[in-house]
DSSP file (Angstrom, degrees, kcal/mol; ACC not computed):
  #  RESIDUE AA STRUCTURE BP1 BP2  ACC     N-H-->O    O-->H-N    N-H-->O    O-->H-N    TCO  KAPPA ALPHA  PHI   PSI    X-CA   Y-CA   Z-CA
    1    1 A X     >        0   0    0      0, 0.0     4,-1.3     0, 0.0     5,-0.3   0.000 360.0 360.0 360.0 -49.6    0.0    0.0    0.0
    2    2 A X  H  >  +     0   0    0      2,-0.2     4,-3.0     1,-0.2     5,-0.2   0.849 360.0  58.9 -34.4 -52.4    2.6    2.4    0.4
    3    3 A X  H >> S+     0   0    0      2,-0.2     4,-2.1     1,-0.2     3,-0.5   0.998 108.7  59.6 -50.2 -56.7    4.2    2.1   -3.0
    4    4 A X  H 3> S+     0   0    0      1,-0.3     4,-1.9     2,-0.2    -2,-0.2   0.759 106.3  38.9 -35.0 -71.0    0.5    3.1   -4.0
    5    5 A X  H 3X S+     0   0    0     -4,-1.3     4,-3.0     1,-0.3    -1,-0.3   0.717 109.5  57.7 -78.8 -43.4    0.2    6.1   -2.5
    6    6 A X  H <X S+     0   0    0     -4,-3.0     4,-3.5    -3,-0.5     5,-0.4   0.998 116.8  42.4 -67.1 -56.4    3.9    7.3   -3.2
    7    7 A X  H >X S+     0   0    0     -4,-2.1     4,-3.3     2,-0.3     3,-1.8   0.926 112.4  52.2 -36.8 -76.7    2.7    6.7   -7.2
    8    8 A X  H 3X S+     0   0    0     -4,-1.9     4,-1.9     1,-0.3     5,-0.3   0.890 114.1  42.2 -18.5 -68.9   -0.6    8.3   -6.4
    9    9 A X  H 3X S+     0   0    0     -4,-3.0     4,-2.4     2,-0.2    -1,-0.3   0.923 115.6  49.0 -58.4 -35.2    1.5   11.2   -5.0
   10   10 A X  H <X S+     0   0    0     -4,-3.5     4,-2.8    -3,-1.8     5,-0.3   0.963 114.6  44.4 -69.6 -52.5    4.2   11.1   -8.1
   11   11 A X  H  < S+     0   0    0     -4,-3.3     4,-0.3    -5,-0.4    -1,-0.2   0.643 116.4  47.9 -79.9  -7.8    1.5   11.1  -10.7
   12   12 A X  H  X S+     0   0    0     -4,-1.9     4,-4.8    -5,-0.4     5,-0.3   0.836 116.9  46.1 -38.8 -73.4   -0.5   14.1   -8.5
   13   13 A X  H  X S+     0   0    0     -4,-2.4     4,-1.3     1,-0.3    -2,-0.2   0.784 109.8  51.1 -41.3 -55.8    2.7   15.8   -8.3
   14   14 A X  H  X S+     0   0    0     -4,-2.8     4,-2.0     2,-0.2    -1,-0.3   0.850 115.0  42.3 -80.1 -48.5    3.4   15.3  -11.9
   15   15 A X  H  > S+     0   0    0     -4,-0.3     4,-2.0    -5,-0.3    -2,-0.2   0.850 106.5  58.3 -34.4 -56.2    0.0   16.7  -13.0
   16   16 A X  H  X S+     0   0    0     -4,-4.8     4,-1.5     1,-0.2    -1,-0.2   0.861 111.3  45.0 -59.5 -26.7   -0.1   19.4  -10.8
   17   17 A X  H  X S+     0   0    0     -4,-1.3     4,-3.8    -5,-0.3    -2,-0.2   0.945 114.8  46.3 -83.0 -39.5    3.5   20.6  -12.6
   18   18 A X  H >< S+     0   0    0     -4,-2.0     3,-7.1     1,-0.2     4,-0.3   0.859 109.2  55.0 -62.4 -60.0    2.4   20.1  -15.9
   19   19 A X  H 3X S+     0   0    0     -4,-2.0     4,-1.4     1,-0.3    -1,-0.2   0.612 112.8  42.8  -7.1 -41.2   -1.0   21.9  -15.1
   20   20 A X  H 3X S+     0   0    0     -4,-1.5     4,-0.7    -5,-0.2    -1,-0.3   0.759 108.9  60.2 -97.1 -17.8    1.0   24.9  -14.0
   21   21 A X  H XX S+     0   0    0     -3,-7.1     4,-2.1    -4,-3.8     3,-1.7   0.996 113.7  41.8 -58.6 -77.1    3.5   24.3  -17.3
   22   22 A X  H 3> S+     0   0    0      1,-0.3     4,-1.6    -4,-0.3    -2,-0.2   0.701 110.4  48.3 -45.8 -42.9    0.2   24.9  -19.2
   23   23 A X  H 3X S+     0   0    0     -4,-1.4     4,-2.6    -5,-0.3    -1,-0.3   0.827 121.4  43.1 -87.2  -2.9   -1.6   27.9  -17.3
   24   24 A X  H << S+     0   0    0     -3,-1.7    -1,-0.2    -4,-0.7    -2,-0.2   0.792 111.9  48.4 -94.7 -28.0    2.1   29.7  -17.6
   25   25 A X  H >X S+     0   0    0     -4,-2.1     4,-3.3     2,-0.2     3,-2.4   0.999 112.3  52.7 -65.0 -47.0    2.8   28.7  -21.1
   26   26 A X  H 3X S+     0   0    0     -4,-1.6     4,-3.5     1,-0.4    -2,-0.2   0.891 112.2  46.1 -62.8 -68.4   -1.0   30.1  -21.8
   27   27 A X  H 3< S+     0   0    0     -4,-2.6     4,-0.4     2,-0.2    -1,-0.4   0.378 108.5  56.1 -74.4  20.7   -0.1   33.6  -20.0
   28   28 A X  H <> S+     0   0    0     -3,-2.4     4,-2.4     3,-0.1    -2,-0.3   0.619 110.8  44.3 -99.3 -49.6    3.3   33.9  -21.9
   29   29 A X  H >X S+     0   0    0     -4,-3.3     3,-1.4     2,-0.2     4,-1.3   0.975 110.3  51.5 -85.3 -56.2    1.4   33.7  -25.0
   30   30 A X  H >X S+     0   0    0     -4,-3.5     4,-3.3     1,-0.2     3,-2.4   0.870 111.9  52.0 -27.0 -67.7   -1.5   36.2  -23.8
   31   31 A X  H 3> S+     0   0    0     -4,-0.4     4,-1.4     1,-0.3    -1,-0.2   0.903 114.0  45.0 -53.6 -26.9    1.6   38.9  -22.8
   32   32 A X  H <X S+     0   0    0     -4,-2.4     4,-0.8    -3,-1.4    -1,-0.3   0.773 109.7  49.6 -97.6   3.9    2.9   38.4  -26.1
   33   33 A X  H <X S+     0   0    0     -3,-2.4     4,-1.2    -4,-1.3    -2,-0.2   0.836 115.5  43.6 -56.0 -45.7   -0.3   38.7  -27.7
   34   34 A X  H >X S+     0   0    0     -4,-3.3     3,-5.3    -5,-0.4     4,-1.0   0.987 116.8  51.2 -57.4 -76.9   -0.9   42.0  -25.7
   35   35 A X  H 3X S+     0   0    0     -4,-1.4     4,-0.5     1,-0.3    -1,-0.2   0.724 111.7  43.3 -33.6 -45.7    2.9   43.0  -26.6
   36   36 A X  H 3X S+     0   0    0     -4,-0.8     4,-0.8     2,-0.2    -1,-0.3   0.620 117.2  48.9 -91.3  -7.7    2.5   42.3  -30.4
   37   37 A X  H XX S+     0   0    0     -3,-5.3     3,-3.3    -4,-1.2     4,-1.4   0.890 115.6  47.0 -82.5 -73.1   -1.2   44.4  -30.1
   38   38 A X  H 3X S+     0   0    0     -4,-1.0     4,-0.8     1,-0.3    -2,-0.2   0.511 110.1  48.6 -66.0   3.3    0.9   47.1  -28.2
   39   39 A X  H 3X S+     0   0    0     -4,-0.5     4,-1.2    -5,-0.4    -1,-0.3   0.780 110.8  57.4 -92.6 -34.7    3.6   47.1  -30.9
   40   40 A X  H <X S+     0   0    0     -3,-3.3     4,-4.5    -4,-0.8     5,-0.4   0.948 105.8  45.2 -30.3 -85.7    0.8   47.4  -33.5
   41   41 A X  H  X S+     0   0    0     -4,-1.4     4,-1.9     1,-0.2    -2,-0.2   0.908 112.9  43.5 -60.2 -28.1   -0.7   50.3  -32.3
   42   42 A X  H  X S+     0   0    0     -4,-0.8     4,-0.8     2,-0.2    -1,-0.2   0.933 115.2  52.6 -77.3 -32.8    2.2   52.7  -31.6
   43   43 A X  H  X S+     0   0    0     -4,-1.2     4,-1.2     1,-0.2    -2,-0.2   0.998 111.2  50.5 -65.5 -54.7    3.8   51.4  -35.2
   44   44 A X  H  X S+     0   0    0     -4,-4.5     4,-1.0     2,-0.2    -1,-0.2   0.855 114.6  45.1 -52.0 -36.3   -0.1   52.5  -36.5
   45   45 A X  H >< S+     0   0    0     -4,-1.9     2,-1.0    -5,-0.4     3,-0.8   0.710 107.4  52.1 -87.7-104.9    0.5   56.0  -34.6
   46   46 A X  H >X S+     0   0    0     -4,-0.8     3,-4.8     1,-0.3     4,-1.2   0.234 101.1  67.7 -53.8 -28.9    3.9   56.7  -35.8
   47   47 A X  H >X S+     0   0    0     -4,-1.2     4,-2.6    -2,-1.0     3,-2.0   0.856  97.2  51.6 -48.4 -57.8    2.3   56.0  -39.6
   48   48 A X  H <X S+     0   0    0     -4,-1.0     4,-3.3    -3,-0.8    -1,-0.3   0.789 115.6  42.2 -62.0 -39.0    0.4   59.1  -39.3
   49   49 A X  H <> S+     0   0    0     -3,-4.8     4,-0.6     1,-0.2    -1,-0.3   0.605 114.7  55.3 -97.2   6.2    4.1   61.0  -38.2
   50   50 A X  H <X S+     0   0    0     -3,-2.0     4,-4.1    -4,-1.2     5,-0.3   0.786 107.3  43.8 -97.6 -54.2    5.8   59.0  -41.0
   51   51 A X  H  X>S+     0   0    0     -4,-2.6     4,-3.0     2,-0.2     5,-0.5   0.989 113.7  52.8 -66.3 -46.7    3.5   60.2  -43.6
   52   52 A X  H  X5S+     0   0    0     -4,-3.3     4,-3.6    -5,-0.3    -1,-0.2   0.906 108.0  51.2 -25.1 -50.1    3.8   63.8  -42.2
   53   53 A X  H  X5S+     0   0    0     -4,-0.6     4,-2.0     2,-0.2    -2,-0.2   0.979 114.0  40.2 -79.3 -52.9    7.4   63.6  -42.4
   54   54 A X  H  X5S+     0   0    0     -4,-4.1     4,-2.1     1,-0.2     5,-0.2   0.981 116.1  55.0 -65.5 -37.5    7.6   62.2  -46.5
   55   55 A X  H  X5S+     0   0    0     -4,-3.0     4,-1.8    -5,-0.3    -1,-0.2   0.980 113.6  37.6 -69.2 -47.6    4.8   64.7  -47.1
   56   56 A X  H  X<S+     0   0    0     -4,-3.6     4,-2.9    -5,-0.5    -1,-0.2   0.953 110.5  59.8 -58.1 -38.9    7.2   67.4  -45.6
   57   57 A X  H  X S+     0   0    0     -4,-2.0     4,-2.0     2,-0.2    -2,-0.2   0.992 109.6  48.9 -40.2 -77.0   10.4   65.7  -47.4
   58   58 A X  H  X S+     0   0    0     -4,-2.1     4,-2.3     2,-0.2     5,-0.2   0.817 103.9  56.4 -23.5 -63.3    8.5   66.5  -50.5
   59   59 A X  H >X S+     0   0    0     -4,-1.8     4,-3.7     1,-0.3     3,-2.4   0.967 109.2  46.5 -24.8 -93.1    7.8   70.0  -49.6
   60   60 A X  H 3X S+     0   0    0     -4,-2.9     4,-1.6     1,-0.3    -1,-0.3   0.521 108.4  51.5 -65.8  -8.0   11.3   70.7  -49.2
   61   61 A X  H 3< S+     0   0    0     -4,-2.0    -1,-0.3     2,-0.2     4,-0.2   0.756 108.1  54.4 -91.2 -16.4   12.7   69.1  -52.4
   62   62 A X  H XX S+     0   0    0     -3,-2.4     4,-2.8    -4,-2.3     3,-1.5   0.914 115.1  43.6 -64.2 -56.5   10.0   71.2  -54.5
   63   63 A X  H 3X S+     0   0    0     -4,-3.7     4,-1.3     1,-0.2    -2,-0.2   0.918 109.3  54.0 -49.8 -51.5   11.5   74.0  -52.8
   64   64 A X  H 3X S+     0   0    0     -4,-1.6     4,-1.1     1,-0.3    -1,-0.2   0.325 105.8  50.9 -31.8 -28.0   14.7   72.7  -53.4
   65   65 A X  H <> S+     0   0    0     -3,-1.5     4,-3.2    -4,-0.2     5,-0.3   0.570 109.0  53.6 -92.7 -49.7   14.3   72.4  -57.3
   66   66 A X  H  X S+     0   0    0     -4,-2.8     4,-2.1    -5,-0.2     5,-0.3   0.847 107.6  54.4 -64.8 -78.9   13.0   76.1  -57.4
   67   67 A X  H >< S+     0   0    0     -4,-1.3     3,-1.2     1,-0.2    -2,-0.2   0.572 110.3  46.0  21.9-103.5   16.2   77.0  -55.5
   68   68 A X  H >X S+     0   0    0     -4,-1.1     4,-3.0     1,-0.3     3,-1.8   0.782 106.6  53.2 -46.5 -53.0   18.0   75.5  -57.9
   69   69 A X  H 3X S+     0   0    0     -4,-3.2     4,-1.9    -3,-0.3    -1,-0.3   0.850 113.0  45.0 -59.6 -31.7   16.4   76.8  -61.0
   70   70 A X  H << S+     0   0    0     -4,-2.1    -1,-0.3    -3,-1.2    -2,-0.2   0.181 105.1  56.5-106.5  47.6   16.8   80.1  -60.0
   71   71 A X  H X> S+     0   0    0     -3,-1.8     4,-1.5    -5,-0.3     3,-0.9   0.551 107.5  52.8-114.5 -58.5   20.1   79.9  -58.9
   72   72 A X  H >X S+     0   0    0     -4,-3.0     4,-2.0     2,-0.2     3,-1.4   0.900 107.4  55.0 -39.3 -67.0   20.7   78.6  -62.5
   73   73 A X  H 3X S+     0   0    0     -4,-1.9     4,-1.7     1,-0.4    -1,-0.2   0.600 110.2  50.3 -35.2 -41.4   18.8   82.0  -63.8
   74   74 A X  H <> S+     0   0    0     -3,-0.9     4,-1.4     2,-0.2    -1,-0.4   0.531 104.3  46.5 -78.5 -19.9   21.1   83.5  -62.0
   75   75 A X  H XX S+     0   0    0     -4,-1.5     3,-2.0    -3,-1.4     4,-1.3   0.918 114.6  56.5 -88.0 -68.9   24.3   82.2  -63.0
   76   76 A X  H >X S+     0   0    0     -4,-2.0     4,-2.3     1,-0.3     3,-0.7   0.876 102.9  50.7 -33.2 -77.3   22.9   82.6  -66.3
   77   77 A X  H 3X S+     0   0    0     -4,-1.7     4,-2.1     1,-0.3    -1,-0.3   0.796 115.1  47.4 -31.2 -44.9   22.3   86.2  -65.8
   78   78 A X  H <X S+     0   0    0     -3,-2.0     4,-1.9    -4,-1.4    -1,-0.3   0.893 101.5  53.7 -71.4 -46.6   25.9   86.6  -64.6
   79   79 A X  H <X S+     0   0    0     -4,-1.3     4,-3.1    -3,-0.7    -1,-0.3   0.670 108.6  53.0 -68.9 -38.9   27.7   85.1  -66.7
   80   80 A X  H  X S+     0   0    0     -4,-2.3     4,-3.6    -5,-0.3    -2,-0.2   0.856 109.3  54.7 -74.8 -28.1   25.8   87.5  -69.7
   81   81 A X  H  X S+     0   0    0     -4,-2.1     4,-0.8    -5,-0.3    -2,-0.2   0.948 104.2  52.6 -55.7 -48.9   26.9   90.4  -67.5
   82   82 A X  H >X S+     0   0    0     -4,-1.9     4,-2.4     1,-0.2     3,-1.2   0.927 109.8  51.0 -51.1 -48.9   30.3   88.9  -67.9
   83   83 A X  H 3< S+     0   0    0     -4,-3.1     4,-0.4     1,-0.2    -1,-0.2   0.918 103.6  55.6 -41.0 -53.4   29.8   89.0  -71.3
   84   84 A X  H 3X S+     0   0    0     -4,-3.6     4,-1.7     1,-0.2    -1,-0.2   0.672 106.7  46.2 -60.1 -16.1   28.9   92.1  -71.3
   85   85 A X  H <X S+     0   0    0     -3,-1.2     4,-2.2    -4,-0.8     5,-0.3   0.961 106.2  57.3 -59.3 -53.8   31.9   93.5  -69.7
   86   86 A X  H  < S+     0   0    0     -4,-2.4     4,-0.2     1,-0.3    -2,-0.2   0.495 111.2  49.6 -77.5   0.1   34.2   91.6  -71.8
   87   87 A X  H >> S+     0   0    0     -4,-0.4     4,-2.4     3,-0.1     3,-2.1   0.910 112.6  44.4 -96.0 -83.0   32.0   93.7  -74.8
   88   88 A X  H 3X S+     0   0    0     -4,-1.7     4,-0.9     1,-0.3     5,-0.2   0.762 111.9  51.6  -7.2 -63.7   32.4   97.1  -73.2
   89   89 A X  H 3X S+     0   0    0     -4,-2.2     4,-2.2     2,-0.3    -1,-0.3   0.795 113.4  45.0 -76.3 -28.3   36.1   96.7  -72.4
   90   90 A X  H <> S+     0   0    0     -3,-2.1     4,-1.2    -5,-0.3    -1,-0.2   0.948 110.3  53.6 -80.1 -29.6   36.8   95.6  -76.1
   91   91 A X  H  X S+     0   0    0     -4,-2.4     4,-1.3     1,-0.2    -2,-0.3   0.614 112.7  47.3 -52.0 -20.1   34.7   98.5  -77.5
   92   92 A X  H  X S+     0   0    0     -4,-0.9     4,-5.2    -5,-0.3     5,-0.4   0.807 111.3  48.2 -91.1 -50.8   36.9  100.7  -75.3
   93   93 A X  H  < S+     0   0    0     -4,-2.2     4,-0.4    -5,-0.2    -2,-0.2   0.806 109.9  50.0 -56.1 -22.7   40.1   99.1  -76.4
   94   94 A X  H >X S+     0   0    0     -4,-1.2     3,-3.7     2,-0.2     4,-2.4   0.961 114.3  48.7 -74.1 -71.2   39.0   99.5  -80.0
   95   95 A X  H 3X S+     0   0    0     -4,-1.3     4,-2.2     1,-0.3    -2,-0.2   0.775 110.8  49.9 -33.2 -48.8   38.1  103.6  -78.9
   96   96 A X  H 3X S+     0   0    0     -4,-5.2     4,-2.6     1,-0.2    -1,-0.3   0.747 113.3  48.4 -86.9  -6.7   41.6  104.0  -77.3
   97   97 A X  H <> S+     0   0    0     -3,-3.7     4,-1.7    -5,-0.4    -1,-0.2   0.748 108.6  50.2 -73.6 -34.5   43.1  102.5  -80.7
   98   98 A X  H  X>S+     0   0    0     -4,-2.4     4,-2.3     2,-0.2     5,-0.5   0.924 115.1  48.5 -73.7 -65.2   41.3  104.6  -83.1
   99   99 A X  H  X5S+     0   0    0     -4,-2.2     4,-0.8     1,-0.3    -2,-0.2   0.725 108.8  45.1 -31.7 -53.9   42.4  107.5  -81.1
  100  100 A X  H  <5S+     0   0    0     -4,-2.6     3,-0.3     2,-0.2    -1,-0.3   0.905 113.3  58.1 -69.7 -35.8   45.6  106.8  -80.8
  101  101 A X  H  <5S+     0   0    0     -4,-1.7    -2,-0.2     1,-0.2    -1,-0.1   0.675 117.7  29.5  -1.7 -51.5   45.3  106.1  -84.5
  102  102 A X  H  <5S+     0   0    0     -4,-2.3     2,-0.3    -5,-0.0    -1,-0.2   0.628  98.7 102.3-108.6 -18.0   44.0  109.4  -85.5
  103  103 A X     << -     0   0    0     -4,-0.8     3,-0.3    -5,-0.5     0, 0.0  -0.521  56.8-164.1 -74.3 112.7   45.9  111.1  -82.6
  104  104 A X  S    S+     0   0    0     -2,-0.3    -1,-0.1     1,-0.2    -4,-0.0   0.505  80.5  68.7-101.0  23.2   49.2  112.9  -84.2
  105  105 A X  S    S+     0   0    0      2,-0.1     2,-0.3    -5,-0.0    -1,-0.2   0.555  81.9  85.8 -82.9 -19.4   50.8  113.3  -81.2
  106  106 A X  S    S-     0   0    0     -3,-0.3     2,-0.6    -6,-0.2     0, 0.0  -0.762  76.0-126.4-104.0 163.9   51.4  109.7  -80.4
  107  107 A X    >   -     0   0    0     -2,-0.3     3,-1.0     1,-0.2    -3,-0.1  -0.900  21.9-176.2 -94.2  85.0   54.3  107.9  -81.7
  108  108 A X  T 3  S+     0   0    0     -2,-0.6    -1,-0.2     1,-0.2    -7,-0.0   0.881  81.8  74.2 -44.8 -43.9   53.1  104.5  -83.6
  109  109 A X  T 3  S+     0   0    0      2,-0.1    -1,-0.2     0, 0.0    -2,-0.0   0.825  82.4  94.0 -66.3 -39.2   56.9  103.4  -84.2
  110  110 A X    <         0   0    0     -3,-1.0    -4,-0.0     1,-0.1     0, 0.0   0.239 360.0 360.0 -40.5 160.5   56.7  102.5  -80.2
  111  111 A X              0   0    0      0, 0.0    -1,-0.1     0, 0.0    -2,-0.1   0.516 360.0 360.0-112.6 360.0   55.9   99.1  -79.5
């Protein structure tokens, strides 16, 4: 009778542990259900600051393009100005050639 009752008790024993293996595995997967809901919802809310942010990204590369194109306009513009110097200054060089040219005070034989 003894042997009985120590089985009885092992195979009690051994129930009661799985039993409590089960209800603990049961609440590990509930907290990670809850955990993968709460992981859910804050990824859902950042979507909202995610789209903000490309819609702003956007924003600033349309600006970014105008920028550029009139920074090009401008380089353009400068660069004709330059032209325009480089027009002036030969039209002046031409003037001080005729002048001296016609001039019969200067010496052509000089170099």
């Amino acid at each position: 009778m003894d042997t009985i009752v120590w089985i009885v008790i092992v195979v009690v024993l051994v129930a009661l542990i799985a039993a409590a293996a089960l209800v603990m595995s049961r609440r590990r997967t509930e907290q990670q259900r809850q955990r993968a809901e709460h992981l859910r919802t804050e990824a859902e809310t950042r979507s909202g600051a995610v789209d903000t942010a490309r819609q702003e990204a956007a924003e600033a590369e349309a600006r970014a393009e105008i920028a550029r194109a009139e920074a090009e306009r401008a380089d353009q513009r400068a660069e004709e100005a330059r032209r325009g110097i480089d027009v002036e200054e030969a039209r002046r060089e031409d003037s001080l050639r005729e002048a001296d040219r016609v001039d019969p005070d200067v010496d052509r034989r000089a170099p």
